[in-house]
TORNU-217474 format. One record per residue (C-alpha): x, y, z; chain; residue in one letter; residue number from 1. Coordinates in steps of 0.05 Angstrom, whole numbers, plus 32768, in hexadecimal, padded with zeros to 4 digits. Each point is the difference from the previous one (the first is absolute). Layout:
+------+------+------+--------+---------+-----+
|    u |    v |    w | cadena | residuo | num |
+------+------+------+--------+---------+-----+
|    X |    Y |    Z |      A |       A | NUM |
...
+------+------+------+--------+---------+-----+
***
This chain:
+------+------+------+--------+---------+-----+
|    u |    v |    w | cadena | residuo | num |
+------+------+------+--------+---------+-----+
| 8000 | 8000 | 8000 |      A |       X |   1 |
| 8011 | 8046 | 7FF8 |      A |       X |   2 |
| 800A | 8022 | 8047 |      A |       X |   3 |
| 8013 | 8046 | 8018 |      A |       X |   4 |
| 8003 | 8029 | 8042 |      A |       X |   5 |
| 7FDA | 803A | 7FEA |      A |       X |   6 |
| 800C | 803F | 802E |      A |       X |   7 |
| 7FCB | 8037 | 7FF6 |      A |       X |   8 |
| 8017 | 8041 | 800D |      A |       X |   9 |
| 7FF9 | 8052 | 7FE5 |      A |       X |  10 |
| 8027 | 8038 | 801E |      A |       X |  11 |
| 7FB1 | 8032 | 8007 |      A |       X |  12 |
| 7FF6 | 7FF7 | 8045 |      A |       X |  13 |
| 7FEA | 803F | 802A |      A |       X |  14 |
| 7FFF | 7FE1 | 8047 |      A |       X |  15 |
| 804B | 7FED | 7FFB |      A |       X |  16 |
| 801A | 801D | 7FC5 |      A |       X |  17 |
| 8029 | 7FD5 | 7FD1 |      A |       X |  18 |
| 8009 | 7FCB | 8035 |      A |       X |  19 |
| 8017 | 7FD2 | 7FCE |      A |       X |  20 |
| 803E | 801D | 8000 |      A |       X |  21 |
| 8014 | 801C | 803E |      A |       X |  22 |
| 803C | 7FEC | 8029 |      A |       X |  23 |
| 7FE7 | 7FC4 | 802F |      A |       X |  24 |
| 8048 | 7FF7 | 801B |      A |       X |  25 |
| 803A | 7FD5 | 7FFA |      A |       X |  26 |
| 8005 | 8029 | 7FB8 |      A |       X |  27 |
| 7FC1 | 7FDD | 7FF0 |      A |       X |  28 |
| 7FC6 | 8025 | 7FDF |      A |       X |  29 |
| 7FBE | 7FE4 | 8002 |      A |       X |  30 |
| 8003 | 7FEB | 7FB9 |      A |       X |  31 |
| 8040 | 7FDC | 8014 |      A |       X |  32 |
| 7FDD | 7FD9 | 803B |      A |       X |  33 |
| 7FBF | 7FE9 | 7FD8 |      A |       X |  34 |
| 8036 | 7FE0 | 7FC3 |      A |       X |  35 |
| 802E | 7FDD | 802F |      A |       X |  36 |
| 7FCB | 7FE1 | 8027 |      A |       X |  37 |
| 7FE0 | 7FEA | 7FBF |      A |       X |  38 |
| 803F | 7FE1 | 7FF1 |      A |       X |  39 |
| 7FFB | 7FCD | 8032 |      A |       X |  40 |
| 7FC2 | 7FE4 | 7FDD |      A |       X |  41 |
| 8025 | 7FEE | 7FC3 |      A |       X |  42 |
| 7FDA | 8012 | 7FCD |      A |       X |  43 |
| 8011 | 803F | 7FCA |      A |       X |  44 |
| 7FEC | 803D | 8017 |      A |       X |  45 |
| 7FD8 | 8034 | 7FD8 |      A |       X |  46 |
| 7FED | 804B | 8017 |      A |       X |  47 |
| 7FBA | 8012 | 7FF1 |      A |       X |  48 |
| 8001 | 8049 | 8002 |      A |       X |  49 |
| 7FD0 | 803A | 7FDE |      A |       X |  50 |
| 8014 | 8021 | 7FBD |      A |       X |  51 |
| 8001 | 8040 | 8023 |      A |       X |  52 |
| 803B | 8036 | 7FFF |      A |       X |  53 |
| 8005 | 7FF8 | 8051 |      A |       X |  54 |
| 8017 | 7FB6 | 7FF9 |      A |       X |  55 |
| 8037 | 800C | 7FCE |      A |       X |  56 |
| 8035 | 800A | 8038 |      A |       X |  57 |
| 7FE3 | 7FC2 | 8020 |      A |       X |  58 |
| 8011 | 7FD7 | 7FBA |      A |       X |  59 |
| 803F | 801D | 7FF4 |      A |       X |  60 |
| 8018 | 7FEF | 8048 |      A |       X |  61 |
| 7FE9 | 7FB8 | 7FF9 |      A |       X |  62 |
| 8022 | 7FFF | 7FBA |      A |       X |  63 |
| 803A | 800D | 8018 |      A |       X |  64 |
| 8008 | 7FD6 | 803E |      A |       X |  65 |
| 7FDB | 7FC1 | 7FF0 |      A |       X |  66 |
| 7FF1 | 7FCD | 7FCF |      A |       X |  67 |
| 7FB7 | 8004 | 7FF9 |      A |       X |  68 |
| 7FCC | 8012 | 7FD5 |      A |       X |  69 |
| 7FD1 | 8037 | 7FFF |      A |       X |  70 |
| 7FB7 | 800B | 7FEC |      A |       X |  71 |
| 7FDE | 8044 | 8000 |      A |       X |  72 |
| 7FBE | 8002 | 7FF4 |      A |       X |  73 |
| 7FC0 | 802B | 801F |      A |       X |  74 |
| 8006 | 802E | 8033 |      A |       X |  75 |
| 7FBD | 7FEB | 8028 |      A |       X |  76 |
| 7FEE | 7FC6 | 7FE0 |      A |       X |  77 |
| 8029 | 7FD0 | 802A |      A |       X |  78 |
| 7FD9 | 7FC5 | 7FEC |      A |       X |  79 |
| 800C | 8009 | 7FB2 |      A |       X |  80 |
| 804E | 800F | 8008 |      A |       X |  81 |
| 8004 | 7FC0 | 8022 |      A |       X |  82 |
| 7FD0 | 7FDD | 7FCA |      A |       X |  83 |
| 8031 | 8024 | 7FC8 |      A |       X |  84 |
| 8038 | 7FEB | 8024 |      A |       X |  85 |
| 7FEC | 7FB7 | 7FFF |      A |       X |  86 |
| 7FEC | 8000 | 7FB0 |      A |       X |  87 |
| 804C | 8025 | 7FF7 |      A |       X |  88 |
| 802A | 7FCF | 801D |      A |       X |  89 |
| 7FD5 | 7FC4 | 7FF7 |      A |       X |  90 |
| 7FF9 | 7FF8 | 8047 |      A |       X |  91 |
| 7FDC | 7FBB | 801E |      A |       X |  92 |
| 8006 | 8010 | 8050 |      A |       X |  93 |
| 8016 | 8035 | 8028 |      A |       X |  94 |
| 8013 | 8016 | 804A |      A |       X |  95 |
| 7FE4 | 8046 | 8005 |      A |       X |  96 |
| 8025 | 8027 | 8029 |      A |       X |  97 |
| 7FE0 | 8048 | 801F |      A |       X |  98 |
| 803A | 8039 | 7FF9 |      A |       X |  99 |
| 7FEB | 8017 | 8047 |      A |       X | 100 |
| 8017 | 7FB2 | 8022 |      A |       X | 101 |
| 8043 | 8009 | 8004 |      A |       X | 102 |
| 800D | 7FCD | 8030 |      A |       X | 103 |
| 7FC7 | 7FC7 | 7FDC |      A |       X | 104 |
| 800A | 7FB9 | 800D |      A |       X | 105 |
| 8026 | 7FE9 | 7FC8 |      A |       X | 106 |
| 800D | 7FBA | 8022 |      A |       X | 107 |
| 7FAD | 7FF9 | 7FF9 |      A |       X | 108 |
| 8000 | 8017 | 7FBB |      A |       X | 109 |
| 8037 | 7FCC | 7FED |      A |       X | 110 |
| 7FD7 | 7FC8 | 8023 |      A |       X | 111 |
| 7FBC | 8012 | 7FE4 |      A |       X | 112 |
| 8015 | 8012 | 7FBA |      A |       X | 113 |
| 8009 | 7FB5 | 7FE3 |      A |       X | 114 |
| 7FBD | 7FEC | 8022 |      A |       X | 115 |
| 7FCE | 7FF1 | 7FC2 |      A |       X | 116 |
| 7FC7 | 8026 | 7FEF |      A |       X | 117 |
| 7FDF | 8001 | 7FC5 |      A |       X | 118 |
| 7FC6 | 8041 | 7FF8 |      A |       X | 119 |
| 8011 | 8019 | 804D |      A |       X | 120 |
| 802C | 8024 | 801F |      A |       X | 121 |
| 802B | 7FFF | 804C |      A |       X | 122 |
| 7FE9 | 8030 | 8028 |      A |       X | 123 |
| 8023 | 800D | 803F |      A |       X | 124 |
| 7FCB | 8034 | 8039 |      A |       X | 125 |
| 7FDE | 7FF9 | 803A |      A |       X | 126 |
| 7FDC | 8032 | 802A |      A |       X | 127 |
| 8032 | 8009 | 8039 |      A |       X | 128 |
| 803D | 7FF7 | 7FCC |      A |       X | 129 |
| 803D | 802F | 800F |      A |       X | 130 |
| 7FFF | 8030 | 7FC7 |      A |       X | 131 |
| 8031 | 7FFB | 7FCD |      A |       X | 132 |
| 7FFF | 7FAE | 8004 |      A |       X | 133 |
| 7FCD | 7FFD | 7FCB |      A |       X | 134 |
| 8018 | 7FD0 | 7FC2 |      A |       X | 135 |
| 7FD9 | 7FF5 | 7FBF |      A |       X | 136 |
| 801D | 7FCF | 7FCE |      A |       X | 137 |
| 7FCD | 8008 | 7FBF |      A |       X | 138 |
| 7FFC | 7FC7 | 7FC8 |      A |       X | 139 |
| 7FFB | 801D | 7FAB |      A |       X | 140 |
| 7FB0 | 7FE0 | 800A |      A |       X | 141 |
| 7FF3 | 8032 | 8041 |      A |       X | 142 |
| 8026 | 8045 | 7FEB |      A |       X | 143 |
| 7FD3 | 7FF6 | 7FB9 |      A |       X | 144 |
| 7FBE | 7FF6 | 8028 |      A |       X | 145 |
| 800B | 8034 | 8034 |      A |       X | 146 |
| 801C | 8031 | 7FBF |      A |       X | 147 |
| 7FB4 | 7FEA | 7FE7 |      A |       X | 148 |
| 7FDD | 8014 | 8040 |      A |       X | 149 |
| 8021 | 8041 | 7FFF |      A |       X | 150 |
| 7FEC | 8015 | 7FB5 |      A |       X | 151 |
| 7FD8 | 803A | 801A |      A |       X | 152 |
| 8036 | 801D | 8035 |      A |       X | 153 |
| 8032 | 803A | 7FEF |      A |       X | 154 |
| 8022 | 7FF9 | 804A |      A |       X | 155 |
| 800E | 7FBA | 8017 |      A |       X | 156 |
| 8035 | 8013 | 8031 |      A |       X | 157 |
| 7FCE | 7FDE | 8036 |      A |       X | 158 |
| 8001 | 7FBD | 7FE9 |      A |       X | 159 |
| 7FD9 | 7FE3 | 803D |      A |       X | 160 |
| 7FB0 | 8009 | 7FDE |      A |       X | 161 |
| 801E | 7FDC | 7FC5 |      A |       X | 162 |
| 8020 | 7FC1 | 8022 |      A |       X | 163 |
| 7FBB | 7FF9 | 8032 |      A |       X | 164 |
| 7FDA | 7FF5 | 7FC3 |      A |       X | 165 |
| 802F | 7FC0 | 7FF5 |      A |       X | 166 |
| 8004 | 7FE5 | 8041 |      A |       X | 167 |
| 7FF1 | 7FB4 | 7FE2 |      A |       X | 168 |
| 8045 | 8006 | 7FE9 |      A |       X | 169 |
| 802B | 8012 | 803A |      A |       X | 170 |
| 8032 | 7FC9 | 801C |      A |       X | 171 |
| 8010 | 800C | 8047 |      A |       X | 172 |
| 8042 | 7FF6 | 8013 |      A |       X | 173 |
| 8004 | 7FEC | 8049 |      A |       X | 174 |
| 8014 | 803A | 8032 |      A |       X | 175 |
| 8030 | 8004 | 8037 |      A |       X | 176 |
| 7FFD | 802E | 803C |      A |       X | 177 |
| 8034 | 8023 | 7FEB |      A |       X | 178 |
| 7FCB | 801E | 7FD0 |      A |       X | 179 |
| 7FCC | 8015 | 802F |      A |       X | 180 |
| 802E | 802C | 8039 |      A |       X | 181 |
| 7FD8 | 8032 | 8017 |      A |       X | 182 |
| 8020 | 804F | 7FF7 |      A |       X | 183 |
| 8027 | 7FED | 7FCD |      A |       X | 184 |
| 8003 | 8021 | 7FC1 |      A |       X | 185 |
| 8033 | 7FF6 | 7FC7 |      A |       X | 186 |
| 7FEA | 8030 | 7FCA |      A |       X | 187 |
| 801B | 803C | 7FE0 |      A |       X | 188 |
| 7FC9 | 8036 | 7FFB |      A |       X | 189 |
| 801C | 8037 | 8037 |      A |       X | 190 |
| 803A | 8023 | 8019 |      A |       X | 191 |
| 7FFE | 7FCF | 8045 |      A |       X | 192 |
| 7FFD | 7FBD | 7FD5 |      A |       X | 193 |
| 8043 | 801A | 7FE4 |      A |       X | 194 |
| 8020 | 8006 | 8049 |      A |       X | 195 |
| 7FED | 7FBF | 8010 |      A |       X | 196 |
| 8019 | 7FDE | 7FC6 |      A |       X | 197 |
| 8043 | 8032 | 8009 |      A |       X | 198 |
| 8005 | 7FDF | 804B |      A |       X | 199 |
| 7FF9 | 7FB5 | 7FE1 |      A |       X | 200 |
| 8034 | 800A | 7FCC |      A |       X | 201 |
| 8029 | 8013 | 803B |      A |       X | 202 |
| 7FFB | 7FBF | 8016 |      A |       X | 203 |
| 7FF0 | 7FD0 | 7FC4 |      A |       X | 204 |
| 801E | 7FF5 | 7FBE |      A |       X | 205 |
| 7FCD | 8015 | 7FC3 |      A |       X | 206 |
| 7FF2 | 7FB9 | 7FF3 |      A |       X | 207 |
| 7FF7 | 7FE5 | 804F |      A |       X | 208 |
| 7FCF | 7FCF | 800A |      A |       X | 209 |
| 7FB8 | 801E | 800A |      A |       X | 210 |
| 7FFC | 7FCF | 803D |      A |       X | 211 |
| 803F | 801B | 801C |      A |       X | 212 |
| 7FE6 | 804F | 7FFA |      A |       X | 213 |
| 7FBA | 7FEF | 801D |      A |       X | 214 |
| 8020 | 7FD1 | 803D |      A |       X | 215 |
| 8030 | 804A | 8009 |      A |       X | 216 |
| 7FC3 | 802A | 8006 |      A |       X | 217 |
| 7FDD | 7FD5 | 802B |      A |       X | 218 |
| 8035 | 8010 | 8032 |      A |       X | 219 |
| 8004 | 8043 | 7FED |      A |       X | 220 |
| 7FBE | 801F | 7FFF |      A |       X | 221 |
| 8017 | 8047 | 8006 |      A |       X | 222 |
| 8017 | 8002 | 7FB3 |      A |       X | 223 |
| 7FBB | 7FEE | 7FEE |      A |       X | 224 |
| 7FDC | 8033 | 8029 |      A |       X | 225 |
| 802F | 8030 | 7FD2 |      A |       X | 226 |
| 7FCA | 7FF5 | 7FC5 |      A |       X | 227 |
| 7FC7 | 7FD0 | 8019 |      A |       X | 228 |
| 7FD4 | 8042 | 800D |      A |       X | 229 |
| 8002 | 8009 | 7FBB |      A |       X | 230 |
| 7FD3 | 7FCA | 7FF0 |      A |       X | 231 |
| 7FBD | 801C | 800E |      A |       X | 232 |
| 8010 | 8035 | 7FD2 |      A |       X | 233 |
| 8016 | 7FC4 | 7FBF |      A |       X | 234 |
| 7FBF | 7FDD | 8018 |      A |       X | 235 |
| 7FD7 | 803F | 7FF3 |      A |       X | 236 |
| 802D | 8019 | 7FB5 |      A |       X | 237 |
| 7FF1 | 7FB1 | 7FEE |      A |       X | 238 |
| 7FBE | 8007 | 800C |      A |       X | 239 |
| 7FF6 | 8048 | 7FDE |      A |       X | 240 |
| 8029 | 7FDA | 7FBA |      A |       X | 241 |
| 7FC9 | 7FC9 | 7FFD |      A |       X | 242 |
| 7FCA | 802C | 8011 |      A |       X | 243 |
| 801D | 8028 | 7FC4 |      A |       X | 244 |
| 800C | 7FC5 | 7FCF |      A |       X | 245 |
| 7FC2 | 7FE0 | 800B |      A |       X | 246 |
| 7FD7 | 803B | 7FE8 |      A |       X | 247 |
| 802E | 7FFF | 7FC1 |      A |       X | 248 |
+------+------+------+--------+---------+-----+
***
Protein backbone atom coordinates (compact mmCIF):
# COMPACT_ATOMS: atom_id res chain seq x y z
CA UNK A 1 0.00 0.00 0.00
CA UNK A 2 0.85 3.48 -0.40
CA UNK A 3 1.33 5.22 3.13
CA UNK A 4 2.32 8.70 4.35
CA UNK A 5 2.43 10.73 7.64
CA UNK A 6 0.56 13.67 6.53
CA UNK A 7 1.15 16.78 8.83
CA UNK A 8 -1.51 19.55 8.37
CA UNK A 9 -0.34 22.80 9.00
CA UNK A 10 -0.71 26.91 7.64
CA UNK A 11 1.23 29.71 9.14
CA UNK A 12 -2.68 32.22 9.48
CA UNK A 13 -3.20 31.74 12.95
CA UNK A 14 -4.29 34.91 15.07
CA UNK A 15 -4.36 33.33 18.61
CA UNK A 16 -0.60 32.39 18.35
CA UNK A 17 0.69 33.85 15.40
CA UNK A 18 2.77 31.69 13.03
CA UNK A 19 3.19 29.06 15.70
CA UNK A 20 4.33 26.73 13.22
CA UNK A 21 7.43 28.19 13.18
CA UNK A 22 8.44 29.61 16.31
CA UNK A 23 11.43 28.61 18.37
CA UNK A 24 10.18 25.62 20.72
CA UNK A 25 13.79 25.13 22.07
CA UNK A 26 16.71 23.00 21.76
CA UNK A 27 16.93 25.05 18.15
CA UNK A 28 13.80 23.28 17.33
CA UNK A 29 10.90 25.13 15.72
CA UNK A 30 7.60 23.73 15.80
CA UNK A 31 7.74 22.69 12.27
CA UNK A 32 10.95 20.92 13.23
CA UNK A 33 9.22 18.97 16.20
CA UNK A 34 5.95 17.81 14.20
CA UNK A 35 8.63 16.18 11.14
CA UNK A 36 10.97 14.47 13.49
CA UNK A 37 8.29 12.92 15.44
CA UNK A 38 6.71 11.80 12.21
CA UNK A 39 9.83 10.25 11.45
CA UNK A 40 9.59 7.71 13.97
CA UNK A 41 6.50 6.30 12.22
CA UNK A 42 8.33 5.41 9.16
CA UNK A 43 6.47 6.30 6.62
CA UNK A 44 7.28 9.45 3.88
CA UNK A 45 6.30 12.49 5.07
CA UNK A 46 4.29 15.08 3.03
CA UNK A 47 3.37 18.84 4.22
CA UNK A 48 -0.15 19.76 3.44
CA UNK A 49 -0.12 23.38 3.53
CA UNK A 50 -2.48 26.30 1.84
CA UNK A 51 -1.49 27.97 -1.48
CA UNK A 52 -1.47 31.16 0.27
CA UNK A 53 1.48 33.87 0.21
CA UNK A 54 1.75 33.44 4.23
CA UNK A 55 2.92 29.75 3.88
CA UNK A 56 5.67 30.34 1.39
CA UNK A 57 8.30 30.85 4.21
CA UNK A 58 6.84 27.75 5.79
CA UNK A 59 7.71 25.71 2.32
CA UNK A 60 10.84 27.15 1.72
CA UNK A 61 12.06 26.30 5.32
CA UNK A 62 10.90 22.71 4.93
CA UNK A 63 12.59 22.64 1.46
CA UNK A 64 15.50 23.28 2.65
CA UNK A 65 15.91 21.22 5.74
CA UNK A 66 14.03 18.06 4.96
CA UNK A 67 13.31 15.51 2.52
CA UNK A 68 9.65 15.68 2.13
CA UNK A 69 7.07 16.61 -0.01
CA UNK A 70 4.71 19.37 -0.04
CA UNK A 71 1.05 19.91 -1.04
CA UNK A 72 -0.65 23.30 -1.03
CA UNK A 73 -3.95 23.42 -1.63
CA UNK A 74 -7.17 25.54 -0.08
CA UNK A 75 -6.84 27.87 2.47
CA UNK A 76 -10.21 26.80 4.43
CA UNK A 77 -11.12 23.90 2.86
CA UNK A 78 -9.06 21.49 4.96
CA UNK A 79 -11.01 18.54 3.96
CA UNK A 80 -10.39 18.99 0.06
CA UNK A 81 -6.51 19.75 0.47
CA UNK A 82 -6.30 16.56 2.14
CA UNK A 83 -8.72 14.80 -0.57
CA UNK A 84 -6.27 16.60 -3.33
CA UNK A 85 -3.46 15.57 -1.57
CA UNK A 86 -4.45 11.89 -1.61
CA UNK A 87 -5.43 11.91 -5.58
CA UNK A 88 -1.66 13.74 -6.07
CA UNK A 89 0.45 11.28 -4.61
CA UNK A 90 -1.71 8.29 -5.04
CA UNK A 91 -2.07 7.88 -1.52
CA UNK A 92 -3.85 4.46 0.02
CA UNK A 93 -3.57 5.23 3.98
CA UNK A 94 -2.44 7.89 6.00
CA UNK A 95 -1.49 9.01 9.70
CA UNK A 96 -2.91 12.50 9.93
CA UNK A 97 -1.03 14.46 12.00
CA UNK A 98 -2.64 18.05 13.54
CA UNK A 99 0.26 20.88 13.21
CA UNK A 100 -0.78 22.05 16.74
CA UNK A 101 0.36 18.16 18.46
CA UNK A 102 3.71 18.60 18.63
CA UNK A 103 4.33 16.04 21.06
CA UNK A 104 1.52 13.19 19.25
CA UNK A 105 2.02 9.66 19.91
CA UNK A 106 3.89 8.48 17.10
CA UNK A 107 4.57 4.99 18.80
CA UNK A 108 0.40 4.64 18.47
CA UNK A 109 0.38 5.79 14.99
CA UNK A 110 3.17 3.20 14.07
CA UNK A 111 1.08 0.41 15.81
CA UNK A 112 -2.29 1.32 14.42
CA UNK A 113 -1.27 2.19 10.91
CA UNK A 114 -0.81 -1.53 9.47
CA UNK A 115 -4.15 -2.57 11.15
CA UNK A 116 -6.65 -3.31 8.03
CA UNK A 117 -9.48 -1.39 7.22
CA UNK A 118 -11.13 -1.34 4.27
CA UNK A 119 -14.07 1.91 3.87
CA UNK A 120 -13.20 3.15 7.72
CA UNK A 121 -11.01 4.97 9.26
CA UNK A 122 -8.86 4.89 13.03
CA UNK A 123 -10.02 7.30 15.06
CA UNK A 124 -8.27 7.95 18.22
CA UNK A 125 -10.88 10.53 21.03
CA UNK A 126 -12.60 10.19 23.93
CA UNK A 127 -14.39 12.68 26.03
CA UNK A 128 -11.92 13.13 28.89
CA UNK A 129 -8.83 12.72 26.29
CA UNK A 130 -5.80 15.07 27.05
CA UNK A 131 -5.84 17.45 24.18
CA UNK A 132 -3.38 17.20 21.67
CA UNK A 133 -3.43 13.12 21.83
CA UNK A 134 -6.00 12.97 19.20
CA UNK A 135 -4.79 10.56 16.09
CA UNK A 136 -6.74 10.01 12.84
CA UNK A 137 -5.30 7.54 10.35
CA UNK A 138 -7.87 7.97 7.09
CA UNK A 139 -8.04 5.12 4.31
CA UNK A 140 -8.31 6.54 0.04
CA UNK A 141 -12.30 4.97 0.57
CA UNK A 142 -12.94 7.43 3.79
CA UNK A 143 -11.04 10.89 2.76
CA UNK A 144 -13.28 10.41 -0.78
CA UNK A 145 -16.62 9.92 1.22
CA UNK A 146 -16.03 12.52 3.81
CA UNK A 147 -14.67 14.95 0.55
CA UNK A 148 -18.44 13.87 -0.70
CA UNK A 149 -20.19 14.86 2.52
CA UNK A 150 -18.54 18.09 2.44
CA UNK A 151 -19.53 19.14 -1.31
CA UNK A 152 -21.54 22.03 0.02
CA UNK A 153 -18.83 23.49 2.63
CA UNK A 154 -16.33 26.42 1.80
CA UNK A 155 -14.63 26.06 5.48
CA UNK A 156 -13.96 22.57 6.63
CA UNK A 157 -11.31 23.48 9.08
CA UNK A 158 -13.80 21.79 11.81
CA UNK A 159 -13.73 18.43 10.65
CA UNK A 160 -15.69 17.00 13.69
CA UNK A 161 -19.69 17.46 12.00
CA UNK A 162 -18.20 15.63 9.03
CA UNK A 163 -16.61 12.51 10.75
CA UNK A 164 -20.04 12.15 13.26
CA UNK A 165 -21.95 11.58 10.22
CA UNK A 166 -19.59 8.39 9.64
CA UNK A 167 -19.41 7.03 12.90
CA UNK A 168 -20.17 3.24 11.40
CA UNK A 169 -16.71 3.55 10.23
CA UNK A 170 -14.56 4.47 13.16
CA UNK A 171 -12.06 1.70 14.54
CA UNK A 172 -11.24 2.29 18.12
CA UNK A 173 -7.96 1.82 19.03
CA UNK A 174 -7.73 0.78 22.71
CA UNK A 175 -6.73 3.72 25.22
CA UNK A 176 -4.33 3.91 27.93
CA UNK A 177 -4.52 6.19 30.97
CA UNK A 178 -1.91 7.93 29.92
CA UNK A 179 -4.56 9.45 27.50
CA UNK A 180 -7.13 10.52 29.83
CA UNK A 181 -4.85 12.69 32.70
CA UNK A 182 -6.86 15.22 33.86
CA UNK A 183 -5.24 19.15 33.39
CA UNK A 184 -3.29 18.19 30.87
CA UNK A 185 -3.16 19.84 27.71
CA UNK A 186 -0.61 19.36 24.86
CA UNK A 187 -1.68 21.73 22.17
CA UNK A 188 -0.37 24.77 20.57
CA UNK A 189 -3.12 27.44 20.32
CA UNK A 190 -1.72 30.20 23.06
CA UNK A 191 1.18 31.97 24.31
CA UNK A 192 1.09 29.49 27.75
CA UNK A 193 0.95 26.13 25.60
CA UNK A 194 4.31 27.46 24.18
CA UNK A 195 5.90 27.77 27.85
CA UNK A 196 4.93 24.48 28.63
CA UNK A 197 6.22 22.78 25.74
CA UNK A 198 9.56 25.31 26.18
CA UNK A 199 9.82 23.65 29.96
CA UNK A 200 9.44 19.89 28.41
CA UNK A 201 12.03 20.38 25.82
CA UNK A 202 14.08 21.37 28.73
CA UNK A 203 13.87 18.08 29.84
CA UNK A 204 13.06 15.71 26.83
CA UNK A 205 14.54 15.13 23.55
CA UNK A 206 11.98 16.22 20.50
CA UNK A 207 11.30 12.65 19.83
CA UNK A 208 10.87 11.28 23.80
CA UNK A 209 8.38 8.86 24.29
CA UNK A 210 4.80 10.33 24.82
CA UNK A 211 4.58 7.89 27.86
CA UNK A 212 7.76 9.24 29.25
CA UNK A 213 6.44 13.22 28.97
CA UNK A 214 2.93 12.37 30.42
CA UNK A 215 4.54 9.99 33.47
CA UNK A 216 6.94 13.71 33.92
CA UNK A 217 3.91 15.81 34.19
CA UNK A 218 2.15 13.67 36.35
CA UNK A 219 4.81 14.44 38.86
CA UNK A 220 5.00 17.79 37.89
CA UNK A 221 1.71 19.33 37.85
CA UNK A 222 2.86 22.90 38.16
CA UNK A 223 4.02 23.01 34.28
CA UNK A 224 0.56 22.10 33.39
CA UNK A 225 -1.25 24.63 35.47
CA UNK A 226 1.12 27.06 33.15
CA UNK A 227 -1.61 26.49 30.20
CA UNK A 228 -4.44 24.11 31.43
CA UNK A 229 -6.67 27.38 32.12
CA UNK A 230 -6.54 27.86 28.67
CA UNK A 231 -8.80 25.13 27.83
CA UNK A 232 -12.17 26.55 28.54
CA UNK A 233 -11.35 29.20 26.26
CA UNK A 234 -10.26 26.19 22.98
CA UNK A 235 -13.52 24.43 24.21
CA UNK A 236 -15.53 27.60 23.54
CA UNK A 237 -13.29 28.86 19.81
CA UNK A 238 -14.03 24.89 18.90
CA UNK A 239 -17.36 25.26 19.48
CA UNK A 240 -17.85 28.83 17.81
CA UNK A 241 -15.80 26.94 14.30
CA UNK A 242 -18.53 24.19 14.15
CA UNK A 243 -21.23 26.41 15.02
CA UNK A 244 -19.80 28.40 12.00
CA UNK A 245 -19.20 25.45 9.56
CA UNK A 246 -22.30 23.87 10.11
CA UNK A 247 -24.37 26.81 8.88
CA UNK A 248 -22.05 26.74 5.74
Amino acid sequence: MNIYSIITARSSSTRLPNKILLNVGKGQKSIDILIKRAIKIGYPIILATTRSKSDDKLCKYCEKNYKIKIYRGSKNNKIKRWHDCFLKFKIDKACMIDGDDLLFDFSLYKKMINKKIKDGYIFKYREGMIVGTFMYIFTKSFIEKLKRISILSRDTEMIDPFLNQNKKKIIYPKFKNLYFTKNIRLTLDYYEDLLVFRNLLKKFKVTSKYSDIIKYLNKNKIISKINFFRQNDWKNNQLKKIKKNTKL
